[in-house]
C-alpha positions as CSV (number, residue, x, y, z in Angstrom):
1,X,52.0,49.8,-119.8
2,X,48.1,48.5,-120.0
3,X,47.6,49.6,-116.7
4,X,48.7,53.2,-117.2
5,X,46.9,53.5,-120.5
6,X,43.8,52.3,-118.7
7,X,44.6,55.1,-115.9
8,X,45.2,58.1,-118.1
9,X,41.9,56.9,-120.4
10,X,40.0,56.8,-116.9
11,X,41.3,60.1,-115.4
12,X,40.4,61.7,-119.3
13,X,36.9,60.9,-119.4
14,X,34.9,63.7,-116.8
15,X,37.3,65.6,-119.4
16,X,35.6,64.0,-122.5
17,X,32.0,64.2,-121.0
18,X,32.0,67.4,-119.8
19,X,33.1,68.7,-123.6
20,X,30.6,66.7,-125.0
21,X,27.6,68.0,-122.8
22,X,28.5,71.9,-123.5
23,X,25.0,72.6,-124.7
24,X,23.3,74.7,-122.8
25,X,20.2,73.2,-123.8
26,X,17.0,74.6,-121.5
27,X,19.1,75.2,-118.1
28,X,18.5,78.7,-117.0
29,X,16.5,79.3,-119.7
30,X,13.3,81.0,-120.4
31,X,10.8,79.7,-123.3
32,X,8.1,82.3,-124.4
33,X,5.4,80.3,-125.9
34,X,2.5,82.6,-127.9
35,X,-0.3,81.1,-130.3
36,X,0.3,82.6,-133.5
37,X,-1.9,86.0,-134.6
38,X,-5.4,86.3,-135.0
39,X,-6.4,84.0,-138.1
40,X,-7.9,85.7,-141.4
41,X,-11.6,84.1,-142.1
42,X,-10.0,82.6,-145.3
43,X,-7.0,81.2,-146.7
44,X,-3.6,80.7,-144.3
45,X,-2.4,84.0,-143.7
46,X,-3.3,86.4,-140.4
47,X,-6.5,89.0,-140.2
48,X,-6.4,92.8,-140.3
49,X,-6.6,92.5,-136.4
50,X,-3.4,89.4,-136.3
51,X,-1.4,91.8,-138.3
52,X,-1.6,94.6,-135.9
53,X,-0.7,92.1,-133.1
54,X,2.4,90.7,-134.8
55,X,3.2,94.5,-135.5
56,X,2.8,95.3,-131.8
57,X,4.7,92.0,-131.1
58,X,8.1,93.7,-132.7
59,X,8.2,96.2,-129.7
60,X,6.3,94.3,-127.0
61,X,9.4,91.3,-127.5
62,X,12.4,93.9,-128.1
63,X,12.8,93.2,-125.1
64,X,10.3,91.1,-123.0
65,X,9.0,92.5,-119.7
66,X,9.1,90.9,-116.7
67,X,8.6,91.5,-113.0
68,X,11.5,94.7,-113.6
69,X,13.5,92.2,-115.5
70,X,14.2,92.6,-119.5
71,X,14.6,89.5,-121.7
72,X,15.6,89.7,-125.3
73,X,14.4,86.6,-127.2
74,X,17.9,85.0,-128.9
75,X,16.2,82.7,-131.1
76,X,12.5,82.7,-132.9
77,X,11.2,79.3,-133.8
78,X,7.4,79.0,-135.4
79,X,5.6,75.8,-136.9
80,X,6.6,74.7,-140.1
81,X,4.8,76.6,-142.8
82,X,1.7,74.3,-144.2
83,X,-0.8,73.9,-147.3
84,X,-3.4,75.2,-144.0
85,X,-1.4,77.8,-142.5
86,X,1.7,80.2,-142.2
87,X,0.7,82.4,-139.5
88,X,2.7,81.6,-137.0
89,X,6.0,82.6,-139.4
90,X,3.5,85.6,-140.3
91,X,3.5,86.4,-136.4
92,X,6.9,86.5,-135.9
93,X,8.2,88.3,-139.0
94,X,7.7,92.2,-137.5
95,X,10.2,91.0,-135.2
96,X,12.1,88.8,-136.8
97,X,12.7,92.2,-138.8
98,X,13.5,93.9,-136.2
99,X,15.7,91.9,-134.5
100,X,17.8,90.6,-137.7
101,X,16.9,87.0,-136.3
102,X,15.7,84.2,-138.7
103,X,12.7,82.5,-137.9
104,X,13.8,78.6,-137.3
105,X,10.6,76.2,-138.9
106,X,12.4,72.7,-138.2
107,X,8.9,70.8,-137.2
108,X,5.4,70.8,-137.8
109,X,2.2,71.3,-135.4
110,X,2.3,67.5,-134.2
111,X,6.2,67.2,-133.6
112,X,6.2,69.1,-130.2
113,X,7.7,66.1,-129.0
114,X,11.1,66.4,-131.5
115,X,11.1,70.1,-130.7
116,X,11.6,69.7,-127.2
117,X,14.6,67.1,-127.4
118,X,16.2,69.1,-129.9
119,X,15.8,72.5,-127.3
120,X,17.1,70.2,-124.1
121,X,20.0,68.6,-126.9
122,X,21.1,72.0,-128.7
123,X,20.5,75.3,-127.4
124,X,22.7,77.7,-126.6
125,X,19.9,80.8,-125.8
126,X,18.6,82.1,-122.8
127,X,15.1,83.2,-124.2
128,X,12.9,82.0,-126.6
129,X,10.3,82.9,-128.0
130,X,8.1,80.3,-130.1
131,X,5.1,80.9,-132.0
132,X,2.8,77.7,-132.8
133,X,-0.8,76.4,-133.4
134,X,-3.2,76.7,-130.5
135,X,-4.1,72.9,-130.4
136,X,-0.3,72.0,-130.0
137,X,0.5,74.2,-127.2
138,X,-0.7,72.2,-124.2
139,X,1.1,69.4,-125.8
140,X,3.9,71.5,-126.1
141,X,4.3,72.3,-122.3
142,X,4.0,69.0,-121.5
143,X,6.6,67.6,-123.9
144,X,9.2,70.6,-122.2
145,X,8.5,68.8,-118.6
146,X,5.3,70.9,-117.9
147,X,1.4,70.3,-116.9
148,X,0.2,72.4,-119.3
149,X,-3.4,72.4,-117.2
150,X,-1.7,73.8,-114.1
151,X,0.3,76.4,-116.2
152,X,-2.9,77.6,-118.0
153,X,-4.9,76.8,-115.7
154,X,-7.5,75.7,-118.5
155,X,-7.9,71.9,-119.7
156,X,-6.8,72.9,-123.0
157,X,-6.5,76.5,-125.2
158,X,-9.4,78.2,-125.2
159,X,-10.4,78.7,-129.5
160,X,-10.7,82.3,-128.8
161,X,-7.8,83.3,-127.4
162,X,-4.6,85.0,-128.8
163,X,-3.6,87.3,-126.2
164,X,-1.6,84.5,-123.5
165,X,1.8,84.5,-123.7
166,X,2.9,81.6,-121.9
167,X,6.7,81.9,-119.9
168,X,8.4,79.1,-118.7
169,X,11.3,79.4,-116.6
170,X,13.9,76.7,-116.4
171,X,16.3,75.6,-113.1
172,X,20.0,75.4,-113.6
173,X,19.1,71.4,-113.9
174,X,16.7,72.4,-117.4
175,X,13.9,72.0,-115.4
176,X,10.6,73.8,-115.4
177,X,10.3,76.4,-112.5
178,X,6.5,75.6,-111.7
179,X,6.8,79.1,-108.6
180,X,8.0,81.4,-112.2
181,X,6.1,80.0,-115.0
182,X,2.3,80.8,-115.7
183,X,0.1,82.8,-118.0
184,X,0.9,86.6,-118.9
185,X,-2.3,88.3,-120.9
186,X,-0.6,90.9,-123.2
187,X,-3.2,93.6,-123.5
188,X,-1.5,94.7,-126.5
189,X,-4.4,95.3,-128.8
190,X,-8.4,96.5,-127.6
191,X,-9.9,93.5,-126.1
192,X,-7.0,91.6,-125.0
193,X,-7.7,90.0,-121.6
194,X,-11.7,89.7,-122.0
C-alpha cells in the first residue's frame, strides 16, 4: 500500500509543478522602459515641455510601434511616488487614461532589484511599459538580466535625455533577446533625438 502511495505521489508531481509555475512571468515578453517626462525647474511634478510628452505618450503607446509589429502595453508600472518626485506616475497618467489601466507604484527608485523578481515571479502580460527615474534605469536592465551599457550603448543615462525608450525583448526561456533589444529615440516632441 506504501509503495503505491509513494508511486501515485511521484507520477503527481510534473502535475503539481507545472500548476504551480503558470506565471508567465517575463517569457516572451516585451518590457518598455522610458525615463519619466521632462522635470519642472521646481517642485516634483513635470514641465510645460514633460507634459506635452506624456500627452503625446497616450497615442505614441496605444499601441507601440515596432519594425511593422503593434504592441499594446497590458500593464503600466512607474516609481513609487516620493516627497522629491511624482513624475514618473505624472508620465504615465495620459495613458493610463486612455487605456483604463491603473498605474502599479509597488517599489521605489532603489528597489529595481524587487521589481525584477516580482516581473520574472508574477506576470501574466506580454508588454510593459515602465516609467522610472533616470539614475535607476541602467540598474534596472541589469537587474532584468541585461548590460545596460551594451543596450544603451552609454556608461550610464545621459542627465539630458528623455526621449529613449528602451525595449527589451524576452526568449520563451524569460531571457533578454540581446539581437531585439536596444535604444528607440521617440522623436515625439521638437528636439527629440539631438
Amino acid at each position: 500500500m506504501f509503495i503505491r502511495r509513494f508511486f501515485l505521489i511521484l507520477c503527481c508531481l510534473p502535475t503539481i509543478a507545472l500548476a504551480h509555475h503558470d506565471d508567465k512571468g517575463l517569457r516572451d515578453a516585451t518590457v518598455l522602459i522610458v525615463r519619466h517626462a521632462e522635470k519642472a525647474e521646481q517642485g516634483d511634478g513635470l514641465s510645460p515641455r514633460g507634459e506635452q510628452r506624456a500627452a503625446a505618450y497616450a497615442t505614441y503607446f496605444d499601441p507601440w510601434r515596432e519594425q511593422g509589429e503593434s504592441l499594446l502595453p497590458q500593464r503600466l508600472i512607474a516609481t513609487r511616488d516620493s516627497k522629491e518626485s511624482v513624475r514618473p506616475r505624472f508620465t504615465l497618467t495620459p495613458l493610463s487614461q486612455r487605456l483604463g489601466l491603473p498605474i502599479e507604484q509597488p517599489y521605489a527608485d532603489e528597489q529595481v532589484d524587487d521589481l525584477a523578481r516580482s516581473l520574472r515571479e508574477d506576470n501574466h502580460a506580454n508588454v510593459l511599459l515602465i516609467a522610472w527615474h533616470h539614475g535607476h534605469i541602467d540598474k534596472l536592465i541589469d537587474a532584468l538580466g541585461g548590460k545596460a551599457g551594451k543596450i544603451t550603448g552609454r556608461k550610464s543615462w545621459p542627465e539630458d535625455v528623455y526621449d529613449w525608450v528602451v525595449v527589451l525583448h524576452f526568449d520563451h526561456h524569460g531571457d533578454i533577446d540581446p539581437s531585439r533589444s536596444g535604444v528607440v529615440v521617440e522623436h515625439l516632441l521638437p528636439g527629440d533625438g539631438n
